[in-house]
C-alpha positions in Angstrom: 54.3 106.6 150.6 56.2 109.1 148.7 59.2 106.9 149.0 57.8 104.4 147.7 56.7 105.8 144.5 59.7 107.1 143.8 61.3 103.9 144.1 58.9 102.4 141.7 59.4 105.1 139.0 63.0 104.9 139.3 64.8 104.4 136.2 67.2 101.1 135.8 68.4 101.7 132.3 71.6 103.8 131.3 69.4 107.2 130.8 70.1 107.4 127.1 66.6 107.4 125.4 65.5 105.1 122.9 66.6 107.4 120.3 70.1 107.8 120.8 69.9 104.0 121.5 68.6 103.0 118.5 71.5 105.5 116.7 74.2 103.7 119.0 72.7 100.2 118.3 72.6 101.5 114.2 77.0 102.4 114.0 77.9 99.6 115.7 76.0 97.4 112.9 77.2 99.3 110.5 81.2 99.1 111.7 80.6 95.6 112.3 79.4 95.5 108.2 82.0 97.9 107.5 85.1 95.2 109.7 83.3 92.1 108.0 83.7 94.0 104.6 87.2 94.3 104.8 87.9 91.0 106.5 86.6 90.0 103.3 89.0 92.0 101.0 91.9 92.3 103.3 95.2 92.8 101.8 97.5 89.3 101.6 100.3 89.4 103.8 102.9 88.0 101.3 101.7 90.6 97.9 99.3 92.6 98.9 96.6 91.6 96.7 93.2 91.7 97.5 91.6 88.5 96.0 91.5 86.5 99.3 88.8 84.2 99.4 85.7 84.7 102.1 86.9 82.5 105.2 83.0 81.5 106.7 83.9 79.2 109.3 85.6 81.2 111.6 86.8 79.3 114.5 88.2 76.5 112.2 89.7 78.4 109.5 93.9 78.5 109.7 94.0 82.4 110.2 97.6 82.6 109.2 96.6 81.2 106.2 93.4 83.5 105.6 96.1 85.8 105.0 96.8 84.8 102.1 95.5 84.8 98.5 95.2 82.0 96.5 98.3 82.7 94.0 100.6 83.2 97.4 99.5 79.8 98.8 99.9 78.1 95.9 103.2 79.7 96.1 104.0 78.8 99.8 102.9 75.2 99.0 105.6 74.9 96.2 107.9 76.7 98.0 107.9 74.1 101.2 107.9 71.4 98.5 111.2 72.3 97.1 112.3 73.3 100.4 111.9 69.8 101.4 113.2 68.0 98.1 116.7 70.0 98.4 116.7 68.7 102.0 115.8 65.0 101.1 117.7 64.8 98.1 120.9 66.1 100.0 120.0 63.0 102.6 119.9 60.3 99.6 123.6 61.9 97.7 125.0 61.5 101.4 123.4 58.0 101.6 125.2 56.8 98.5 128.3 58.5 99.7 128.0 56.4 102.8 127.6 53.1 100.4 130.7 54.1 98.5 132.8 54.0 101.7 131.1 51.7 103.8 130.2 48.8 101.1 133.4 49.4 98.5 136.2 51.6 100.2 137.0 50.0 103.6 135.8 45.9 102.1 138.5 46.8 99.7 140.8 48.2 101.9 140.3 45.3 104.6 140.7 42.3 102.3 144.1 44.2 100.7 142.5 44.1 97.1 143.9 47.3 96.1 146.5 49.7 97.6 146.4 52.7 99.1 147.4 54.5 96.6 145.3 52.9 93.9 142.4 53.6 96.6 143.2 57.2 96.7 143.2 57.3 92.8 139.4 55.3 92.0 137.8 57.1 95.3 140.1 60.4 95.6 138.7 63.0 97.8 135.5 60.9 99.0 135.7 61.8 102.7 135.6 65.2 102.4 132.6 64.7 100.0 131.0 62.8 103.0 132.3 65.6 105.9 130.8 68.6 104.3 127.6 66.5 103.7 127.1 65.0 107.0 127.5 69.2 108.4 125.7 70.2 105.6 122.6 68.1 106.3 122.6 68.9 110.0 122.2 72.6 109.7 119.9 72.0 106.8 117.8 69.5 109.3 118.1 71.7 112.1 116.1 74.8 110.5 113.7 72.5 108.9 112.7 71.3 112.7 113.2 74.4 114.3 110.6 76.1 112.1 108.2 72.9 112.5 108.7 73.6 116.4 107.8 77.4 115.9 104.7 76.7 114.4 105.8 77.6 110.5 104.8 75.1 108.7 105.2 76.4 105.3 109.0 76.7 106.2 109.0 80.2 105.5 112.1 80.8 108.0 114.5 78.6 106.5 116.6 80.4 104.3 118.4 78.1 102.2 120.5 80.4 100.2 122.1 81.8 103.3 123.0 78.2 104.5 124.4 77.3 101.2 126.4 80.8 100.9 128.1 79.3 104.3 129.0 76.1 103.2 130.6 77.7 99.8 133.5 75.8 100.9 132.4 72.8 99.5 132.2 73.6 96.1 136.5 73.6 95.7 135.9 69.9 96.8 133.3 69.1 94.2 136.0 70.5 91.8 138.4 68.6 92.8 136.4 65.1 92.4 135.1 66.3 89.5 139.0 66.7 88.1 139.8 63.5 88.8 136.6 61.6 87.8 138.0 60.6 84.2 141.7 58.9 85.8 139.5 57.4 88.2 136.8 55.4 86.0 140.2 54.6 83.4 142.3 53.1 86.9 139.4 51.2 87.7 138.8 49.9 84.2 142.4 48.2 84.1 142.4 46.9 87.8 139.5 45.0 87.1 140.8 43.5 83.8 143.9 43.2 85.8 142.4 41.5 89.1 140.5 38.7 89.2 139.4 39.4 93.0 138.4 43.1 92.7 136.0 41.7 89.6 134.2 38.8 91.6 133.9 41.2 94.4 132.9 44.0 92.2 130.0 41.3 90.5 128.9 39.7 94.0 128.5 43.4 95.1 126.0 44.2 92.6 124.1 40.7 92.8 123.9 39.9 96.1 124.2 43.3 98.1 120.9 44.6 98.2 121.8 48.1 99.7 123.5 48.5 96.2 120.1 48.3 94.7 121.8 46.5 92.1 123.8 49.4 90.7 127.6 49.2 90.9 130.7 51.0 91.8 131.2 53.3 88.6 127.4 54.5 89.1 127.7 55.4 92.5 131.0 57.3 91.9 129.1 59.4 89.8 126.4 60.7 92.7 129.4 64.1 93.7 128.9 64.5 89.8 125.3 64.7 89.5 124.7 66.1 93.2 126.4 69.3 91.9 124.9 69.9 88.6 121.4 69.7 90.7 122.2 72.4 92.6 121.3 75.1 90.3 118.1 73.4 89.7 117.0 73.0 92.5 117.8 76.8 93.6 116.1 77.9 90.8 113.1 75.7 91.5 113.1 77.6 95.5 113.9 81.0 93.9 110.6 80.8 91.3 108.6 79.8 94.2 110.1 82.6 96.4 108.4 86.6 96.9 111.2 88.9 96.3 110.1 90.7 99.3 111.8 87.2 101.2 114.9 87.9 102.8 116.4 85.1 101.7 115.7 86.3 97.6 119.0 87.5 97.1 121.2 84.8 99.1 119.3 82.0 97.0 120.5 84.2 93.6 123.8 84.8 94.8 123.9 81.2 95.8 123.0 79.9 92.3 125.3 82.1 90.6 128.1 80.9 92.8 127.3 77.1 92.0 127.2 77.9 88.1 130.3 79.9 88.0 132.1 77.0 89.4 130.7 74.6 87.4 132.0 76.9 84.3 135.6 76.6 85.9 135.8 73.1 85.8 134.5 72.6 82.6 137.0 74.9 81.5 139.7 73.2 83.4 139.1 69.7 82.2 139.1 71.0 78.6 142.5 72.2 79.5 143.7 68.7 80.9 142.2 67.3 77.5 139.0 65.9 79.0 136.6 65.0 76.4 133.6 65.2 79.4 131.8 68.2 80.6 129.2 68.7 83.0 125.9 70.9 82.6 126.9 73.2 80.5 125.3 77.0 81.9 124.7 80.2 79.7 127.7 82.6 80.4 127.6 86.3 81.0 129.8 89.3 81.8 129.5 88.7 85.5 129.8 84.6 85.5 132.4 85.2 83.3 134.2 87.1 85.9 133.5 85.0 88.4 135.0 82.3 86.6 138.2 84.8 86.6 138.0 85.3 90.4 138.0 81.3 91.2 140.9 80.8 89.0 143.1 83.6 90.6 142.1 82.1 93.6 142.9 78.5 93.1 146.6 80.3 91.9 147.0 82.6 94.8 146.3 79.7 97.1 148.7 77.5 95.1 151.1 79.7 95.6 150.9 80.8 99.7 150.8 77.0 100.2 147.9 77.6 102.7 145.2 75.5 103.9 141.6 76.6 101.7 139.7 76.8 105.0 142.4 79.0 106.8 142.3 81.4 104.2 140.4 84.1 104.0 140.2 86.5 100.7 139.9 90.1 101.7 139.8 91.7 98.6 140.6 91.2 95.0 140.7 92.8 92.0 142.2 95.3 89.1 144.7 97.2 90.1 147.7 99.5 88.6 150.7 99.2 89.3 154.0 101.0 88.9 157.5 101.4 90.5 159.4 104.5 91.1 163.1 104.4 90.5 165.1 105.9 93.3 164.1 109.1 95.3 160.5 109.3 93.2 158.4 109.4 96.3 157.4 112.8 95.4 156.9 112.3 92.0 154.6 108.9 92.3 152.0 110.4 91.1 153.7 112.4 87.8 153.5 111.0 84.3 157.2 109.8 84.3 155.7 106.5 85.7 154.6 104.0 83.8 151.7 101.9 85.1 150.5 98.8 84.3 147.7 96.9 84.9 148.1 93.9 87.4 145.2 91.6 89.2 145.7 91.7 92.9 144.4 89.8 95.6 144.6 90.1 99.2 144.5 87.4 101.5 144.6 86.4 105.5 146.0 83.2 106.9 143.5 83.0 109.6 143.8 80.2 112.6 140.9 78.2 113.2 139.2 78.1 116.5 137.4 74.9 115.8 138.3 71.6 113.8 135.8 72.2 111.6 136.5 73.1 107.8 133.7 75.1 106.9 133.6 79.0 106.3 131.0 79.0 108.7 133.7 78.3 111.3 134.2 81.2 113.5 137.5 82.6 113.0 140.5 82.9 114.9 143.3 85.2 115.2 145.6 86.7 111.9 148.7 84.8 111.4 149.6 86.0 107.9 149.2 88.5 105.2 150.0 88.4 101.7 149.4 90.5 98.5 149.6 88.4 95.3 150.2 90.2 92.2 149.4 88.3 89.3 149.4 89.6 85.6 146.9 89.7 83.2 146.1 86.3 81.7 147.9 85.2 78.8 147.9 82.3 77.0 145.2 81.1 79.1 147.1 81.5 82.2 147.9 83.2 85.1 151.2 84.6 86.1 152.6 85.8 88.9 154.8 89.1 89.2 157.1 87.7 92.0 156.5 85.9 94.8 153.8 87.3 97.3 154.6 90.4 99.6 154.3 89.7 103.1 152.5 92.6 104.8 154.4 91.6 107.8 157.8 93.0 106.1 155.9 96.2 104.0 154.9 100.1 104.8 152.2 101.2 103.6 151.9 104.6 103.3 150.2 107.5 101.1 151.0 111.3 100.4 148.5 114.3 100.9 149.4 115.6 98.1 148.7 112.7 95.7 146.0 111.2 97.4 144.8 108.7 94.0 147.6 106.6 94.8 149.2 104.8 97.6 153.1 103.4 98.1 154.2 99.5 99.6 157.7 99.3 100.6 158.8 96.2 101.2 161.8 96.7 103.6 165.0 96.0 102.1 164.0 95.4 98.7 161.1 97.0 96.3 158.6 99.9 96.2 155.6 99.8 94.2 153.0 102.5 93.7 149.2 101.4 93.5 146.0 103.1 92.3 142.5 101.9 91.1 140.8 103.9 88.3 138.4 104.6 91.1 139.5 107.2 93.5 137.3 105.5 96.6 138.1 102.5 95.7 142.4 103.3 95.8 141.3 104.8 99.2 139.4 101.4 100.0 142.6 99.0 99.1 144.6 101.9 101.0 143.2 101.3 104.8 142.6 97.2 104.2 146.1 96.6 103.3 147.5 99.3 106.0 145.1 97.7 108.4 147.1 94.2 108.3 151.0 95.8 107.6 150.1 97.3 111.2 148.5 94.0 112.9 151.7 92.2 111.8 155.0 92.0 112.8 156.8 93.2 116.6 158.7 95.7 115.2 155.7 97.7 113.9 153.8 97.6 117.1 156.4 99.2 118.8 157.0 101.7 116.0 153.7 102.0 114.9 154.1 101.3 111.6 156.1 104.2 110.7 159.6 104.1 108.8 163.0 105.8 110.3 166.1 105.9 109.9 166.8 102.3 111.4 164.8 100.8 108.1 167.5 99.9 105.2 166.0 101.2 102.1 167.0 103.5 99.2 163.8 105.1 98.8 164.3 109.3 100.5 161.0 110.9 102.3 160.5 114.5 101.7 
């Protein structure tokens, strides 16, 4: 009987009492208040902000996009849209490039119209046009559908201004379309007074061919034309719709400042081929104007080397001084006696390519070649070179402890010229890059380590 009792009495709750209970039940409502709270005025995950709206439905609301206020999704949506217009406009330029080949270039080739030579003059570089545009889409199409299949649908992981930075390449090739567009138009002008044929095809073409959409040759011919001058547009268009914090911010600036420099350059270079046309003219600045500088040296050094654009690789470039000792003034390099004079320099790799392709973006292959270009300061409005380009695969490179703002090239068997920046790091910097490749090339140096005895013809004496 006392068992039993006991069994009835026995407690079945937790043995907390209804006080501490009620305390218990009290915190957890107020936490709960206190997470609801700042659910409601949690920070936004692209600007921190605290403006989000109040998200009531909670199992239907995107959370992802509960993250955000209403300025940063406004933002994101913009963002995707001009995403998406640099993509699909790149499609339609390489659609019209495909029209100018497929329904003008190879008709008029095939039926003998025109020559190959008068060809190469009205269409000029068109297949490169269409090479870089058919690789350029497919990476551009690529990250759009591999952040679709990730679940990003604002698009947020494709950086555009690192994709463009890769395919820089392309923007020599625009140039060189661009030159010729004026000799093109005038050559077709006269063959189609000239030809009968070429202007019944021409007119039929228009007419009749409804992929033309009734537009003819000389307006397609202008799509490489107008396809670059969008470019800063439409990279202005992603950068305004893109948080600094992005890490694609400073690709997209870089990018747009690359595109406008070059379309400074051959503006400047069809005034200097007498040109009456321009194209979209861009406000210059200390650093476009440089840049402007650095694509002209370039197009001279490569002019010069005679090497392909995409085997080439520029290491670095830049200001320099530049003097040269007489005889037995290896000590002295660094004295007053010599007279230095500023020189633009520009080092450059001849690099063989692993792949066919003709991008940057190609991986690169082995060293073949290693030139310094020394070009002086412009005059006239042009370049000039020094002397021919010294081959690091026939220089020294050395520097002396005890004159460490300067560095010596010998070029065995002939010259000796002393270099210094007015930067003491940056002497040091142009030091161990152009050392670097005088030691990568040439037999004789890997067996000697790069270091000169008495078997080396040169008049120069070493302490």
């Amino acid at each position: 009987a006392t068992r039993t009792k006991s069994a009835d009495v026995e407690r079945a709750d937790s043995g907390i009492g209804q006080m501490p209970a009620r305390k218990w039940r009290n915190r957890a409502s107020e936490t709960l208040s206190s997470l609801q709270a700042w659910e409601a005025h949690r920070p936004c995950t692209d600007c921190g902000e605290r403006d989000l709206p109040v998200e009531t439905d909670v199992q239907n609301c995107n959370q992802r996009r509960a993250d955000l206020c209403e300025k940063c999704r406004k933002r994101r949506t913009e963002r995707k849209e001009s995403v998406l217009e640099f993509v699909n406009t790149e499609a339609s330029y390489g659609e019209d490039l495909r029209i100018i080949k497929e329904e003008f270039y190879l008709p008029m080739q095939a039926a003998g119209l025109l020559s190959q030579e008068q060809l190469l003059g009205i269409f000029s570089n068109i297949q490169e046009l269409i090479d870089l545009n058919e690789n350029f889409l497919e990476i551009l199409q690529e990250e759009i559908d591999q952040a679709f299949d990730q679940g990003d649908d604002d698009l947020m992981t494709v950086c555009i201004g690192e994709i463009f930075l890769e395919f820089v390449n392309m923007l020599p090739a625009f140039q060189t379309y661009c030159l010729q567009q004026s000799s093109s138009v005038n050559m077709l002008n006269a063959l189609e007074k000239e030809k009968e044929l070429l202007r019944i095809f021409l007119n039929v073409s228009q007419n009749d061919n409804t992929a033309l959409r009734r537009m003819n040759l000389r307006s397609f011919l202008m799509a490489p034309l107008q396809r670059v001058t969008k470019y800063p547009l439409l990279l202005s268009r992603i950068i305004k719709a893109t948080t600094e914090y992005h890490p694609d911010h400073g690709s997209l600036r870089e990018a747009k400042s690359r595109i406008e420099s070059h379309l400074e350059h051959i503006n400047m270079k069809t005034k200097q081929e007498g040109n009456t046309w321009t194209l979209r003219s861009f406000r210059q600045d200390s650093k476009k104007k440089r840049e402007v500088i650095n694509i002209e040296m370039r197009e001279t050094a490569l002019k010069t080397v005679g090497w392909l654009r995409e085997e080439t690789r520029f290491v670095m470039e830049g200001s320099l001084q530049l003097a040269q000792p007489p005889d037995g003034q290896w000590v002295k390099k660094g004295s007053k006696t010599l007279k230095f004079q500023n020189m633009q320099v520009l080092l450059l790799v001849n690099v063989k390519r692993v792949s066919e392709s003709s991008l940057e973006s190609a991986e690169p292959g082995p060293v073949k070649d290693a030139v310094l270009v020394l070009i002086r300061d412009k005059n006239n409005g042009k370049f000039h070179l020094l002397r021919e380009p010294l081959r690091l695969s026939n220089c020294i490179v050395s520097t002396d402890p005890d004159c460490d703002d300067t560095f010596e090239l010998i070029e065995i068997r002939r010259e000796a010229f002393v270099f210094r920046d007015s930067d003491r790091a940056r002497t040091h910097h142009w030091f161990r890059q152009i050392r670097r490749y005088s030691r990568e090339l040439g037999s004789w140096k890997k067996r000697r380590n790069a270091l000169p005895n008495i078997m080396i013809s040169t008049p120069h004496t070493r302490p």
